[in-house]
C-alpha positions as a Markdown table, in Angstrom:
| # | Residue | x | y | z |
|---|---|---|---|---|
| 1 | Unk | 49.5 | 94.1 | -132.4 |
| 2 | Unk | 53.2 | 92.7 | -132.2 |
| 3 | Unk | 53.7 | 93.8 | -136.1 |
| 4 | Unk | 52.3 | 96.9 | -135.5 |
| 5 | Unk | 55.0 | 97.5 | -132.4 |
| 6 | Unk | 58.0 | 95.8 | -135.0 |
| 7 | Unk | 56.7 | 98.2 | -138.0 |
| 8 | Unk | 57.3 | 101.4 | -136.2 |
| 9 | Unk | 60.9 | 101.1 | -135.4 |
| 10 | Unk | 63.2 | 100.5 | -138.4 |
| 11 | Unk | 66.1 | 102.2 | -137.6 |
| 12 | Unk | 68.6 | 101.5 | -135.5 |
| 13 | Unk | 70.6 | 103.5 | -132.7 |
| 14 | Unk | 73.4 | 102.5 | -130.0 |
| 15 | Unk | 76.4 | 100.0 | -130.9 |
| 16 | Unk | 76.9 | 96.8 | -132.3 |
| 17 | Unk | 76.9 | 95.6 | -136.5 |
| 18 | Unk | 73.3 | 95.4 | -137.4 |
| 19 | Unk | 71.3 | 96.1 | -140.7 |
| 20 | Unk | 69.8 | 99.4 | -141.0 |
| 21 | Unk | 66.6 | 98.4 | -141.7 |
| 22 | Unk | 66.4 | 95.6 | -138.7 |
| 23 | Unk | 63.5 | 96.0 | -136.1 |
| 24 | Unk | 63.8 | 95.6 | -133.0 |
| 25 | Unk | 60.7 | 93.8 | -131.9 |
| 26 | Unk | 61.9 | 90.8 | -133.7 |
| 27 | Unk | 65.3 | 90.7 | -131.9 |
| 28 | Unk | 63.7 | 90.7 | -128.6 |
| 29 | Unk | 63.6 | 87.2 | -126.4 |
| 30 | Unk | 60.1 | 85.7 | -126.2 |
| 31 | Unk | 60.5 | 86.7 | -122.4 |
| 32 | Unk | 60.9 | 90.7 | -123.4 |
| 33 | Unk | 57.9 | 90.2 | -125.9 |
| 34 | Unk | 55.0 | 88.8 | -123.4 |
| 35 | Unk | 56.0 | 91.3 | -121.0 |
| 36 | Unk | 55.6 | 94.3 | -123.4 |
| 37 | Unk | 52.6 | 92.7 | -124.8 |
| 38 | Unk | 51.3 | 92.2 | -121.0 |
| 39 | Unk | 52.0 | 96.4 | -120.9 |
| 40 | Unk | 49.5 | 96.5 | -123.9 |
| 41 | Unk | 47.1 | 94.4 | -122.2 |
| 42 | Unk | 47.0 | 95.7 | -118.7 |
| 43 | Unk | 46.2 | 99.0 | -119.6 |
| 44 | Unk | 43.4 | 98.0 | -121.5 |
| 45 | Unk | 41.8 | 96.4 | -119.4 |
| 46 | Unk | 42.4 | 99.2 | -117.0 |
| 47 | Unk | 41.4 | 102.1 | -119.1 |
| 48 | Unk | 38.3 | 100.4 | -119.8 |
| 49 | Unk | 36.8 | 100.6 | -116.4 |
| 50 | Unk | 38.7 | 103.6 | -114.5 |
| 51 | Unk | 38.2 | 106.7 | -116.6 |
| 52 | Unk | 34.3 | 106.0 | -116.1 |
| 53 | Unk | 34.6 | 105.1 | -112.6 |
| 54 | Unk | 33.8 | 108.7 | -111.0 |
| 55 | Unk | 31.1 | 109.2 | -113.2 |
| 56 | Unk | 29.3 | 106.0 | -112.1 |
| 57 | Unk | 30.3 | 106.9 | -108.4 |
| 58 | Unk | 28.7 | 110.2 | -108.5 |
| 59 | Unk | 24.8 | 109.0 | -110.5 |
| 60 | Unk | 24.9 | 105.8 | -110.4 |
| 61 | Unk | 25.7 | 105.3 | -106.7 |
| 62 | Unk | 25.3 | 108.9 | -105.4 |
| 63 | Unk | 28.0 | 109.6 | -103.8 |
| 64 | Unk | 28.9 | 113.3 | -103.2 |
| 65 | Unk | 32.0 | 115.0 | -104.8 |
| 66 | Unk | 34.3 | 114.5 | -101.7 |
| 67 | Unk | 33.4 | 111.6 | -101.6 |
| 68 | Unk | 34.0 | 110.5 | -105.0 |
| 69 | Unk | 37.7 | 112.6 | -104.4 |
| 70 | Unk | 38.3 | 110.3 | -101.8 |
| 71 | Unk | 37.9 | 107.3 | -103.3 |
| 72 | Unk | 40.0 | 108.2 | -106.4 |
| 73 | Unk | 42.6 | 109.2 | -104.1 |
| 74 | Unk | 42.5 | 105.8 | -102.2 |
| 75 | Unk | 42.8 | 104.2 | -105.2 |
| 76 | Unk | 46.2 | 106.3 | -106.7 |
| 77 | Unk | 47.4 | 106.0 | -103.1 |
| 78 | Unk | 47.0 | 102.1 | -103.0 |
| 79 | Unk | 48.5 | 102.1 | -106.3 |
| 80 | Unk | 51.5 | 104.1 | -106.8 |
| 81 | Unk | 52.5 | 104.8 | -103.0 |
| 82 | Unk | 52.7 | 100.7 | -102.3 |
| 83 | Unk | 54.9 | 100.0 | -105.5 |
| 84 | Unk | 57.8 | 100.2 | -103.1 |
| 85 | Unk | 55.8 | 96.9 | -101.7 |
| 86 | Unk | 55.4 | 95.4 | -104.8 |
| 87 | Unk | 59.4 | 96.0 | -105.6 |
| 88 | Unk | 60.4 | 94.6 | -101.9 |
| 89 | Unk | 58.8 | 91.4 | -103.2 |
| 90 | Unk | 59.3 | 91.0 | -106.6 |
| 91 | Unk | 63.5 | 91.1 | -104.9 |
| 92 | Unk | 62.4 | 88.4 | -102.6 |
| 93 | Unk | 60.1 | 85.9 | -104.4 |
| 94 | Unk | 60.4 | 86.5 | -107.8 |
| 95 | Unk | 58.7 | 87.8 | -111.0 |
| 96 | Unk | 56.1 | 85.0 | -111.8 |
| 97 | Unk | 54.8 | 84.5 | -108.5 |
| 98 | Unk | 54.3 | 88.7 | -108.0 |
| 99 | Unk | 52.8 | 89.2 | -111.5 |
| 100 | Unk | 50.3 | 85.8 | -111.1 |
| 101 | Unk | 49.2 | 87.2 | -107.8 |
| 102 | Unk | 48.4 | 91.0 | -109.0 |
| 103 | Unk | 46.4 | 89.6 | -111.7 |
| 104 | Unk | 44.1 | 87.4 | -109.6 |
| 105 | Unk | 43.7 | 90.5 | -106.8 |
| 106 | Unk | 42.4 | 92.4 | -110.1 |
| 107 | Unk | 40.2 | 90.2 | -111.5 |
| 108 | Unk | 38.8 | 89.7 | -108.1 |
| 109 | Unk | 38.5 | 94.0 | -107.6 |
| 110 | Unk | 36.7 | 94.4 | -110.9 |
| 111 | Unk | 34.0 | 91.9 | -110.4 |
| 112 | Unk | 33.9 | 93.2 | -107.0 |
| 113 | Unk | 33.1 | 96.3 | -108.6 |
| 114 | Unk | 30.9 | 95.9 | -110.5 |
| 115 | Unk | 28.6 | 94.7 | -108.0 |
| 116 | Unk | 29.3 | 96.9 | -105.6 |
| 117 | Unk | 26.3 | 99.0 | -104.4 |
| 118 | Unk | 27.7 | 100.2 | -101.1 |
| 119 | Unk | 30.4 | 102.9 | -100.2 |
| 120 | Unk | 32.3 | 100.3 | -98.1 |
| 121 | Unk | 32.3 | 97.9 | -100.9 |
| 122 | Unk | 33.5 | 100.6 | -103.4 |
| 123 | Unk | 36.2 | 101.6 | -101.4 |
| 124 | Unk | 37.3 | 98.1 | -100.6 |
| 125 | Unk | 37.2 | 97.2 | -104.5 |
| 126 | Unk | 39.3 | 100.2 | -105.9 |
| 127 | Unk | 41.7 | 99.1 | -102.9 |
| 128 | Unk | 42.2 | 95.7 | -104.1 |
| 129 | Unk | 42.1 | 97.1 | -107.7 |
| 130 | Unk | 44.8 | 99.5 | -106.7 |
| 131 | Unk | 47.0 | 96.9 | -104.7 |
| 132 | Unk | 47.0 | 94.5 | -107.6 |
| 133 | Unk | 49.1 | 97.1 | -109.6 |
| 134 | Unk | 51.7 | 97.8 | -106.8 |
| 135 | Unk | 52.8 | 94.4 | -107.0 |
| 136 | Unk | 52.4 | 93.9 | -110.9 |
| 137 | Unk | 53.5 | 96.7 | -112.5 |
| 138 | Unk | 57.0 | 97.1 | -110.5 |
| 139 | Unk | 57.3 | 93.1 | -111.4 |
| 140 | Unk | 56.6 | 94.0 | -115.2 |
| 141 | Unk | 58.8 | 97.4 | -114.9 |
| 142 | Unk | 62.0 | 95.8 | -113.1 |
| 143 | Unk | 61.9 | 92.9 | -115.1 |
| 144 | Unk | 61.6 | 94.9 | -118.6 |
| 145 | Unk | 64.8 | 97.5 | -117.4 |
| 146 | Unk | 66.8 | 94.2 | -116.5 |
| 147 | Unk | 66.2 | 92.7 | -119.8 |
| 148 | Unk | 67.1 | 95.7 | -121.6 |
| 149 | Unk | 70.3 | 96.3 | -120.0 |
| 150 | Unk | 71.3 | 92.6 | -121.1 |
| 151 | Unk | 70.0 | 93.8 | -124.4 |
| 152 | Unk | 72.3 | 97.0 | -124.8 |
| 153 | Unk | 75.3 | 94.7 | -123.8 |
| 154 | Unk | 74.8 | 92.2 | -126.6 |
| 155 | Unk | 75.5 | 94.8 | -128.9 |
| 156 | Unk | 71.7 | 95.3 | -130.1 |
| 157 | Unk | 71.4 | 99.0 | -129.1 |
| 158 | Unk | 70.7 | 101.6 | -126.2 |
| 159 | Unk | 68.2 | 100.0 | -123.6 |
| 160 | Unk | 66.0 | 103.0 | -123.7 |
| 161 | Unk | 64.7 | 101.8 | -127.4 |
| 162 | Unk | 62.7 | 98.6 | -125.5 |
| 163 | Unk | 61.9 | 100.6 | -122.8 |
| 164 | Unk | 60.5 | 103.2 | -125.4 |
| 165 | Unk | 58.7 | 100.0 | -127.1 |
| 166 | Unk | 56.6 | 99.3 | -123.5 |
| 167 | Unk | 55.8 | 102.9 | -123.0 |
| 168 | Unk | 54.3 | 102.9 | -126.5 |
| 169 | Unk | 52.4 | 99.8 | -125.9 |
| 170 | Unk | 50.8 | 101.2 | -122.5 |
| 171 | Unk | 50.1 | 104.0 | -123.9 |
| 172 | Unk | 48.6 | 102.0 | -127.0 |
| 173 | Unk | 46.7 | 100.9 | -124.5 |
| 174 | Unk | 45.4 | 103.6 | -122.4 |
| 175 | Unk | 44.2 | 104.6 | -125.9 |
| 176 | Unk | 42.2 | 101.7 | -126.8 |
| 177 | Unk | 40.9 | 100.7 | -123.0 |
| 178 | Unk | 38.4 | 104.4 | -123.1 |
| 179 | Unk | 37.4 | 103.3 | -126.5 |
| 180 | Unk | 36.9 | 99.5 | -125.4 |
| 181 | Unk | 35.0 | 101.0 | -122.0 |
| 182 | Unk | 32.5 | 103.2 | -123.5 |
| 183 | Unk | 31.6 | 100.6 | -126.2 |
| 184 | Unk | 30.8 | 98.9 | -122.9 |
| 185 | Unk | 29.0 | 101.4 | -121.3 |
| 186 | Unk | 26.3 | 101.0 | -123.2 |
| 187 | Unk | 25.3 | 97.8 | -121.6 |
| 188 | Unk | 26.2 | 98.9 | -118.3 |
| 189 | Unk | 28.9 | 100.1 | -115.9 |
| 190 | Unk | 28.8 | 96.1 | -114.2 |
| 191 | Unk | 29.4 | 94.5 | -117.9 |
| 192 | Unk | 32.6 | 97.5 | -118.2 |
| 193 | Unk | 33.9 | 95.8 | -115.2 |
| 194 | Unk | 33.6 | 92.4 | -116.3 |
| 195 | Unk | 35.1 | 93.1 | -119.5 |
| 196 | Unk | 38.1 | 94.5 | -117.6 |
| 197 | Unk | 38.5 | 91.3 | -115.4 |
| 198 | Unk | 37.9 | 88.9 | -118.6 |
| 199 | Unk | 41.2 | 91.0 | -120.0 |
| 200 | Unk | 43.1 | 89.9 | -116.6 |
| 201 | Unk | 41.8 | 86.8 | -116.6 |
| 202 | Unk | 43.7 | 85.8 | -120.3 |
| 203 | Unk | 46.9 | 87.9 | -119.0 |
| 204 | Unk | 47.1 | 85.5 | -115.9 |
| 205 | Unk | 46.3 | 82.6 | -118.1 |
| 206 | Unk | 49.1 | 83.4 | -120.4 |
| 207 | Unk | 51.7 | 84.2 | -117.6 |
| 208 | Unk | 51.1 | 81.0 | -116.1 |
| 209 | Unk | 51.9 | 78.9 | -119.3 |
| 210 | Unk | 54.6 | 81.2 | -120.8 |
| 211 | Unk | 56.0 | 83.0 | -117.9 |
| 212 | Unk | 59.2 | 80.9 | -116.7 |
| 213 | Unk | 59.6 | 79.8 | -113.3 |
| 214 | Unk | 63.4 | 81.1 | -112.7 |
| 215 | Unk | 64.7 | 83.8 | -115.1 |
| 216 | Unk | 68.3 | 83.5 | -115.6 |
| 217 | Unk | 70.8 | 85.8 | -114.3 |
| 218 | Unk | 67.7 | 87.2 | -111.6 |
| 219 | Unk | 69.3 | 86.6 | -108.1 |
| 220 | Unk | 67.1 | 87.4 | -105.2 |
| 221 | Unk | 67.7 | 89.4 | -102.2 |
| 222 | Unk | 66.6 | 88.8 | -98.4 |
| 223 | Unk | 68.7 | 91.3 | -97.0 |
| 224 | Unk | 66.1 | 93.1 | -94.4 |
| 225 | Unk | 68.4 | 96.6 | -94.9 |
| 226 | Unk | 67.4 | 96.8 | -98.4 |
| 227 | Unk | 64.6 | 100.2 | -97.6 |
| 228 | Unk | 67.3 | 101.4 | -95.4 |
| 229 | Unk | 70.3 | 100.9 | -98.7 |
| 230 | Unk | 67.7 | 103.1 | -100.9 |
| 231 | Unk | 66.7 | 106.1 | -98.6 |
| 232 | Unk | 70.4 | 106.6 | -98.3 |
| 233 | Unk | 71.4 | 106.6 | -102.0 |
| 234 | Unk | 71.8 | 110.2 | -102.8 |
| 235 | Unk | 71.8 | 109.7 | -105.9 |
| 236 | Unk | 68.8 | 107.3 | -106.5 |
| 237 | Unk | 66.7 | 109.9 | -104.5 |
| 238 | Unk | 68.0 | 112.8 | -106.7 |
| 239 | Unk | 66.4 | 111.2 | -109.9 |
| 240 | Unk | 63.4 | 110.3 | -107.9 |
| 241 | Unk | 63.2 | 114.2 | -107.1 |
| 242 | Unk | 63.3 | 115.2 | -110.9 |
| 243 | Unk | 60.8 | 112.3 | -111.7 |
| 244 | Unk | 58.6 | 113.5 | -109.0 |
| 245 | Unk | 58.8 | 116.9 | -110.6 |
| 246 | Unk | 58.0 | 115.7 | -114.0 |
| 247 | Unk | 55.0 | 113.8 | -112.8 |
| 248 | Unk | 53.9 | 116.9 | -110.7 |
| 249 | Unk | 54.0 | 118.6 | -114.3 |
| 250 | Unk | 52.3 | 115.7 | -115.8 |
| 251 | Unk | 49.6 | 115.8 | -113.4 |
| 252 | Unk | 48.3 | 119.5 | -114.7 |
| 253 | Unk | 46.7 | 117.3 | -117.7 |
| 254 | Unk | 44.2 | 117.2 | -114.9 |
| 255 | Unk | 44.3 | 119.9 | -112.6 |
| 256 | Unk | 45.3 | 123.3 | -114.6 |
| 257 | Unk | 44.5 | 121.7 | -118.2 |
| 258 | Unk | 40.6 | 121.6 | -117.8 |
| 259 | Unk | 40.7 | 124.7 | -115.8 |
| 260 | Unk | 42.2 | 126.8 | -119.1 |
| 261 | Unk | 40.5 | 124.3 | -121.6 |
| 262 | Unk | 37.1 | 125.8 | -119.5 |
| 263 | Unk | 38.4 | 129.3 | -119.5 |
| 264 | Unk | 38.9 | 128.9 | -123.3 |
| 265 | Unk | 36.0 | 127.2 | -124.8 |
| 266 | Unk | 33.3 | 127.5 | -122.2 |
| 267 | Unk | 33.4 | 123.7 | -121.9 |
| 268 | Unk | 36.0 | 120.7 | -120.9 |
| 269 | Unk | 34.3 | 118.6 | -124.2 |
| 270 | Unk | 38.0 | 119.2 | -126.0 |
| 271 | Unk | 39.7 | 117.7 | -123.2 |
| 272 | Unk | 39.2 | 114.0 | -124.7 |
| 273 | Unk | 40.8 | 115.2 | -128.1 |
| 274 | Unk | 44.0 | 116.9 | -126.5 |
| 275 | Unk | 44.3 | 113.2 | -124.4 |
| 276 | Unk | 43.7 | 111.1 | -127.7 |
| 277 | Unk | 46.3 | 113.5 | -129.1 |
| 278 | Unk | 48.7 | 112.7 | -126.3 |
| 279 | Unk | 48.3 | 109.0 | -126.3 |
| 280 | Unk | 48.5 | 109.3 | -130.3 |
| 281 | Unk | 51.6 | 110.9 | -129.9 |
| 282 | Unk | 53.0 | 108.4 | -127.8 |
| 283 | Unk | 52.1 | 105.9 | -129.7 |
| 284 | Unk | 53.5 | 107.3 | -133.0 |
| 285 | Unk | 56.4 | 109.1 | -132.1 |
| 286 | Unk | 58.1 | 107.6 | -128.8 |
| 287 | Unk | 60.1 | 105.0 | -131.0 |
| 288 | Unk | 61.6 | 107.5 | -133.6 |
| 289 | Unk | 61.9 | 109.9 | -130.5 |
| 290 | Unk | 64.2 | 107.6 | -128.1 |
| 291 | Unk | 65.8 | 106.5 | -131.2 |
| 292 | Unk | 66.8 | 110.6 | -132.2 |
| 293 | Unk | 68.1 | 111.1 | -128.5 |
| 294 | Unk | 70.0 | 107.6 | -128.3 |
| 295 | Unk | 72.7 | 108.6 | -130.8 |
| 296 | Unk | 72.8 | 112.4 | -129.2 |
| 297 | Unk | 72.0 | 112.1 | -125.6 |
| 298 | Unk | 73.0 | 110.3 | -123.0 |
| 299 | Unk | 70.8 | 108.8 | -120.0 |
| 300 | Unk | 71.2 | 113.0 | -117.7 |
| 301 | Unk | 70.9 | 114.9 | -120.6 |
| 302 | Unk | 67.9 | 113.1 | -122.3 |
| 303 | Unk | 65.9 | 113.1 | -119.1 |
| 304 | Unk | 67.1 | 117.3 | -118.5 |
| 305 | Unk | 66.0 | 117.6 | -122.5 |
| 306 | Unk | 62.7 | 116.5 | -121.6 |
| 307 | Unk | 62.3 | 118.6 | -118.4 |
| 308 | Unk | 62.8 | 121.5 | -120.4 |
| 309 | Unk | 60.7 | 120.6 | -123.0 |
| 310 | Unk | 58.1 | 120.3 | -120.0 |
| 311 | Unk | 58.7 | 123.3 | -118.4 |
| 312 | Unk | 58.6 | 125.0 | -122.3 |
| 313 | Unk | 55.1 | 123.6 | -122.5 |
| 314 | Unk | 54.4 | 125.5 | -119.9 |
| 315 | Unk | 55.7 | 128.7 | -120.8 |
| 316 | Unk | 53.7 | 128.8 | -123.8 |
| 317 | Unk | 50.4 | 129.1 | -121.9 |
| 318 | Unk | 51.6 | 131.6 | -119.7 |
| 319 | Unk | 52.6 | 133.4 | -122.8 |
| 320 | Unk | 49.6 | 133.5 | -124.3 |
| 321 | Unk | 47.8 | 134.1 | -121.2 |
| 322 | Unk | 47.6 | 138.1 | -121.6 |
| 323 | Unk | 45.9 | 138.1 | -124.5 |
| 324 | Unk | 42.7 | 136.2 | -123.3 |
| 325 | Unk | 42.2 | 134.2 | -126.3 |
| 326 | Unk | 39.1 | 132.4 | -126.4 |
| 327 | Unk | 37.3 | 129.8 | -128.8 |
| 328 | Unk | 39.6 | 128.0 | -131.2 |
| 329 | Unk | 42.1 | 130.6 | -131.1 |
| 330 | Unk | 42.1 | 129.8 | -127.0 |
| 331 | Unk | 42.7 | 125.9 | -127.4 |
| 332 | Unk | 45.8 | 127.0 | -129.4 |
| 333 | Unk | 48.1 | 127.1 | -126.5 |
| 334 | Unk | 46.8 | 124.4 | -124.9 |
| 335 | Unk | 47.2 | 122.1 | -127.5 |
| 336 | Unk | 50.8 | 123.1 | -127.8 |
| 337 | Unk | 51.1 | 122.8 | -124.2 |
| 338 | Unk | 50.2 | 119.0 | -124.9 |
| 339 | Unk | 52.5 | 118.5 | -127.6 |
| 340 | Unk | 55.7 | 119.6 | -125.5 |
| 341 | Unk | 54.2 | 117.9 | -122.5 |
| 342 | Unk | 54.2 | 114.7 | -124.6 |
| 343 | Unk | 57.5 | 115.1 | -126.0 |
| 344 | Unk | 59.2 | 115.4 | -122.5 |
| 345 | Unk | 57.2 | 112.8 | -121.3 |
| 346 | Unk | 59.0 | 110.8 | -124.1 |
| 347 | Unk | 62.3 | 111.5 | -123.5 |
| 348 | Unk | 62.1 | 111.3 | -119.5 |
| 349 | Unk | 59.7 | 108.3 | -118.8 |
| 350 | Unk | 61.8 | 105.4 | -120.7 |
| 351 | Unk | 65.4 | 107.3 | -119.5 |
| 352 | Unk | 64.1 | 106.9 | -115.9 |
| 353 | Unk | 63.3 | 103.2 | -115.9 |
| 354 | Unk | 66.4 | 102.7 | -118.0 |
| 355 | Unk | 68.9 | 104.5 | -115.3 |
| 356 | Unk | 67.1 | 102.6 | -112.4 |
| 357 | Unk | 69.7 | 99.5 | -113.1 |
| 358 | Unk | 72.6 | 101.2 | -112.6 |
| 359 | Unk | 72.0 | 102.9 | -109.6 |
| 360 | Unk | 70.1 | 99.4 | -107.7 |
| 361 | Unk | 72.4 | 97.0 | -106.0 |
| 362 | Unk | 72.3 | 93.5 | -106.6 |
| 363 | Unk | 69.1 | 92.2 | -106.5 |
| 364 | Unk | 67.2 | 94.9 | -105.5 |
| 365 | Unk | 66.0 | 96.2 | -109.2 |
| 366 | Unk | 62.4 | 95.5 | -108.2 |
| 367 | Unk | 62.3 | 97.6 | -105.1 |
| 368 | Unk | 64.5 | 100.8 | -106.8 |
| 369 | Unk | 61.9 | 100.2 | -109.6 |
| 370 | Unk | 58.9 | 100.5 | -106.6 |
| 371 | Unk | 60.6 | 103.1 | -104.8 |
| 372 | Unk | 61.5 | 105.4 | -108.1 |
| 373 | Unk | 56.8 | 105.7 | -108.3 |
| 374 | Unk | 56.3 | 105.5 | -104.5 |
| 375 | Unk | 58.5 | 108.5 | -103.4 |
| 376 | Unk | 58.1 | 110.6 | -106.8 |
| 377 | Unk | 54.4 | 109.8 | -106.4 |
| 378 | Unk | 54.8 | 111.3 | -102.9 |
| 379 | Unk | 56.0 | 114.3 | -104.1 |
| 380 | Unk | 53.1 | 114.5 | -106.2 |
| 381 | Unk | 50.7 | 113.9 | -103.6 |
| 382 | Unk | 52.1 | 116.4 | -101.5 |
| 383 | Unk | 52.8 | 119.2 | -104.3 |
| 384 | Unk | 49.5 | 119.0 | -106.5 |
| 385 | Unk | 47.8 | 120.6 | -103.3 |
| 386 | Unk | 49.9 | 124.0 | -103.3 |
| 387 | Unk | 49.6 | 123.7 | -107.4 |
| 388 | Unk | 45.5 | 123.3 | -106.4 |
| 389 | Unk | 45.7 | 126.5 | -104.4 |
| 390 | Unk | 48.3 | 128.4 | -107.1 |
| 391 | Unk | 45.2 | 128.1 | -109.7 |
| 392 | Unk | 43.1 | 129.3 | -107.4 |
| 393 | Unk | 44.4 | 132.5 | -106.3 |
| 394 | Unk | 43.9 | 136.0 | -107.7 |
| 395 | Unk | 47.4 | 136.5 | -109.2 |
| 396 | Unk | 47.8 | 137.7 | -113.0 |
| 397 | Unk | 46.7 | 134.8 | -115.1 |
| 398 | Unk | 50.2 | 134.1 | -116.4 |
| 399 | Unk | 51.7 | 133.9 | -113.0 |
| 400 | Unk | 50.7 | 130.4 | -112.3 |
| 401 | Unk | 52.0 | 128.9 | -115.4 |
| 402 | Unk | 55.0 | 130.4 | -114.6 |
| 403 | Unk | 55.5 | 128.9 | -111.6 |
| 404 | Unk | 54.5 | 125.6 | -112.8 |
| 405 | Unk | 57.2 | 126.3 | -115.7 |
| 406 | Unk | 60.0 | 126.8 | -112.6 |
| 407 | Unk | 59.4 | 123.4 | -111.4 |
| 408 | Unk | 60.3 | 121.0 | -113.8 |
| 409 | Unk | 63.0 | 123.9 | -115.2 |
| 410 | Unk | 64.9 | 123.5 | -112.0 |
| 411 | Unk | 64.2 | 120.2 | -111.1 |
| 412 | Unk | 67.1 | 119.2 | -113.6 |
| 413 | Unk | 69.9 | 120.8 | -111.2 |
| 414 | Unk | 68.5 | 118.3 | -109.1 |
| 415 | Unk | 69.8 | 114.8 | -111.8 |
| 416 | Unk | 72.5 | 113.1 | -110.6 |
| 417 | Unk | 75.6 | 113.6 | -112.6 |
| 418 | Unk | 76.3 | 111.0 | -115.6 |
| 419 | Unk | 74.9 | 107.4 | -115.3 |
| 420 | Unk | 77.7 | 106.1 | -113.8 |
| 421 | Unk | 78.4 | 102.1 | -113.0 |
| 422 | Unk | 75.7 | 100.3 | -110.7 |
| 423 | Unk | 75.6 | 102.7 | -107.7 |
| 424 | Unk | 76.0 | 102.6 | -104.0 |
| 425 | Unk | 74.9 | 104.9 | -100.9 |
């Protein structure tokens, strides 16, 4: 998998003398490698239990629809709206420590899992499950922006290219994971789960013998006013607003995309091939993507680019809308809905993480990174129930799509102006 990641980049962007033909997954420090590669691995093993998990909920178990809502939202909830959690102690104790300690809480919630017969014991392994990212994943994420900002200083080139590297090897992941997961599911929903925890159980092996014990340059902050430093940095919160936005967009992959794939084809069977297309995408074009806005764009203007590439995406649907296309035809603009969708998500998701550094204060990279998914996943939480009720009301069939256009349209008067040096309130 590493050559794979160093064959798709070959050109270079940002400063500093270098070859044109240099890659850049050979230049990065063993350190930068195993945590990209742990990217890779996590979402593997995640993809290859989660996607199937409602399914098995609903005939295998029984539960009713709510029911099964529920549980899903438990699990996003203990996920994305603790990360703030996970940050606070990555600051305090550490990267190896956090990241050893999220593993073994997911190993434990999968083989809970998949024995789990009960509705108490589902919902207590999808929280564990849940937890175990909000402390690994912000350890992973905060770690990765730091490296990259020493990166871009050496002279190697902009930061956002090996941030763009571990978006493309999660997304690699959540590609392989489904396929992985429904090899598996011909055994059995238990043996998914197992599979999943066996995956964790080699990333905590290899973090243990190659993870170091102190990273140099990481300092570690105890200051108790750290939550109270990042709800007053304006700024900080303005980028979490236009990320919140963008993952409110994102989020109509599953909300307003069935609903028109439906309308469309009479069936949500396509949606799998306009996801594999998105994750292909990713994949495939995220390098040469971050690489084309580096020498154009700076950090603003790459993440506005990609808002408005979002909100385009949009606009296209609600376009087409009027003329009631159905059957191929139908899938047209959704597929192109997709495609722009993708390509903002490109530009915006790597920009993000790599602003994050500038605007943390000193030793607090691993709570800004929490605190950048906890409050935009807030907003998502409490937007995608008036988006819900938008697609269910009787206005003309463009008019929602249209308003879902607005919102990540205007959402760039909301990015704070020009990265700037590291940031205070």
């Amino acid at each position: 998998m590493p050559d794979v990641f160093s064959r798709l980049l070959t050109k270079r962007s940002g400063t500093g003398p270098r070859p044109p033909q240099e890659r850049v997954w050979k230049h990065l420090s063993p350190l930068l490698r195993l945590l990209i590669l742990t990217q890779l691995a996590f979402n593997i093993g995640f993809f290859a239990v989660l996607p199937f998990l409602a399914d098995h909920l609903g005939t295998a178990i029984g539960m009713a629809g709510w029911t099964v809502g529920f549980v899903l939202g438990l699990r996003t909830f203990s996920q994305q709206g603790l990360f703030v959690v996970g940050g606070r102690l990555v600051d305090r104790h550490g990267v190896r420590p956090v990241i050893l300690a999220g593993c073994v809480l997911r190993i434990a919630g999968f083989v809970w899992l998949g024995f789990a017969e009960e509705t108490w014991a589902v919902i207590g392994a999808v929280l564990l499950i849940g937890f175990a990212a909000a402390l690994f994943s912000p350890a992973v994420e905060s770690e990765v922006a730091r490296q990259a900002v020493g990166w871009e200083e050496k002279g190697n080139g902009s930061r956002t290219r090996v941030l763009a590297l571990f978006s493309a090897a999660g997304q690699a992941g959540a590609f392989v994971g489904p396929l992985l997961g429904g090899l598996l599911l011909a055994v059995d929903f238990r043996t998914a789960c197992l599979a999943g925890a066996g995956v964790f159980v080699l990333v905590l092996a290899g973090h243990a013998r190659l993870m170091p014990r102190h990273i140099p340059g990481r300092t570690r902050s105890r200051d108790r006013g750290a939550v109270r430093e990042v709800l007053r940095h304006r700024r900080f919160l303005a980028l979490c607003c236009a990320y919140g936005a963008y993952l409110l967009a994102y989020n109509q992959l599953y909300l307003a995309l069935p609903d028109e794939v439906e309308r469309a084809t009479g069936s949500q069977a396509p949606l799998s091939w306009l996801f594999a297309l998105s994750s292909l995408l990713v994949v495939f074009a995220q390098l040469p993507v971050t690489g084309w806005a580096g020498d154009r764009l700076d950090l603003r203007r790459s993440i506005a680019a990609g808002l408005l590439l979002v909100a385009a995406g949009f606009a296209v649907v609600a376009a087409a809308r009027p003329a009631g296309w159905t059957g191929l035809a139908g899938l047209l603009p959704a597929a192109g809905f997709v495609v722009l969708l993708t390509l903002g998500q490109m530009l915006i998701v790597p920009t993000a993480r790599a602003w994050v550094p500038d605007l943390a204060g000193e030793g607090r990279i691993g709570l800004y990174t929490g605190a950048l998914s906890s409050v935009s996943g807030l907003i998502v939480l409490i937007g995608s129930s008036a988006t819900g009720s938008l697609l269910d009301t009787g206005l003309p069939p463009a008019v929602p799509w249209l308003v879902l256009a607005a919102v990540p349209a205007l959402a760039v008067a909301l990015l704070p102006r020009g990265p700037g040096p590291a940031a205070r309130p």
